[in-house]
C-alpha positions as CSV (number, residue, x, y, z in Angstrom):
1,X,0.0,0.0,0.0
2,X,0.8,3.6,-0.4
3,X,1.1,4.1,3.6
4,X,4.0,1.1,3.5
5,X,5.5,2.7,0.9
6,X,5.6,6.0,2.7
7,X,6.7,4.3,5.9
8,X,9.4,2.9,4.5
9,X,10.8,5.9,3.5
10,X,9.8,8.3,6.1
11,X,12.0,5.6,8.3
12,X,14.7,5.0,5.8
13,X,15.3,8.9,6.2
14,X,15.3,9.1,10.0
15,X,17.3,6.4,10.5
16,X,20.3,7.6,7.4
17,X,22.0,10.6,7.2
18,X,20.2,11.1,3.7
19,X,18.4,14.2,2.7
20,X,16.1,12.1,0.5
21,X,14.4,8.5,0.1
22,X,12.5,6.2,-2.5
23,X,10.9,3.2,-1.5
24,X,8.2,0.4,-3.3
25,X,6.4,-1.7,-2.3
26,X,4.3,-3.9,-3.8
27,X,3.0,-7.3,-5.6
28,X,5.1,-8.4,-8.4
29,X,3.4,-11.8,-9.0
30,X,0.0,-12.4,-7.8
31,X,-3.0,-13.7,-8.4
32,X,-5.9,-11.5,-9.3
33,X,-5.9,-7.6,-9.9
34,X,-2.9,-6.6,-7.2
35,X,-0.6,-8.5,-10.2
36,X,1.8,-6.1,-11.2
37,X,0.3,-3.5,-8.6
38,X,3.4,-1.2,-7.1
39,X,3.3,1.9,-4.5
40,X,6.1,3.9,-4.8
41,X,6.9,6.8,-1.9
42,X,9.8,9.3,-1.6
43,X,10.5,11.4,1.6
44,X,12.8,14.5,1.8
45,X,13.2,16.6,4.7
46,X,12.6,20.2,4.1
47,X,13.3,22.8,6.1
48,X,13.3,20.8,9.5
49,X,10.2,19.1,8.4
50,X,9.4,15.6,6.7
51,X,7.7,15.8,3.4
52,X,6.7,13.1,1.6
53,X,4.4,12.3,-1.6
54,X,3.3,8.7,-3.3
55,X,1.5,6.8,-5.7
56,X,0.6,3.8,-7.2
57,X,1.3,2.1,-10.7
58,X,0.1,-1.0,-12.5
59,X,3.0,-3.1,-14.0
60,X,2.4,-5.8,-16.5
61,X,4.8,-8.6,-17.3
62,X,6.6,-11.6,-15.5
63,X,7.7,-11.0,-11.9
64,X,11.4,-9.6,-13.1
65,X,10.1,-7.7,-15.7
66,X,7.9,-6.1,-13.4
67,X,10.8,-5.9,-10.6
68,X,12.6,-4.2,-13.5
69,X,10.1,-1.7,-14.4
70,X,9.3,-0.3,-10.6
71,X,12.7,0.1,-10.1
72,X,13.5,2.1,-13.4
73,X,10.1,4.0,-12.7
74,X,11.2,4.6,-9.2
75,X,14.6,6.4,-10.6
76,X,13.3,8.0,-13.7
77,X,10.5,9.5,-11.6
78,X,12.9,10.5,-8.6
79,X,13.1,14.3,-10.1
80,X,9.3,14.5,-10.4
81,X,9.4,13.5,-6.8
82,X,11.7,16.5,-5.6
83,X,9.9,18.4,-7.4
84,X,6.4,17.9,-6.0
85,X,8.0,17.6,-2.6
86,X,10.1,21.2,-2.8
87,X,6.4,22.4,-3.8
88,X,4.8,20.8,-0.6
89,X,7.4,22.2,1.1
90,X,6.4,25.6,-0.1
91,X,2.9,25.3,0.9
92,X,3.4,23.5,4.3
């Protein structure tokens, strides 16, 4: 789910020294309409405060080619991310 994903990386960034996160989650062979289903999540912390934006994306393939396309999604989207993030940031 989305609030694993953002979990994940809300604790992967307190417990590194980094200033930003990705994490996924998610079903890469199963049974039914969760096949293929990934949640991505990527934390940054701006200006003292955590920020952190997600979302989900339906993969189709074989488990590794599915592994394969969350993680280049992950990473291709990671500037998108910062992006939306330095916005919330903004806001906030």
């Amino acid at each position: 789910s989305e609030e694993v994903a953002r979990e994940m990386a809300v604790g992967a960034l307190r417990a590194s020294a980094a200033t930003i996160t990705l994490a996924n989650t998610g079903l890469a062979e199963a049974d039914g309409p969760m096949d293929g289903v990934v949640c991505f999540a990527c934390a940054m912390g701006i200006e003292g405060n955590i920020k952190v934006v997600s979302e989900t994306v339906k993969f189709e393939g074989e488990r590794n080619e599915v592994r394969k396309a969350a993680a280049r999604h992950g990473l291709l989207h990671l500037a998108d991310y910062c992006q939306r993030l330095r916005k919330a940031g903004v806001a906030s």
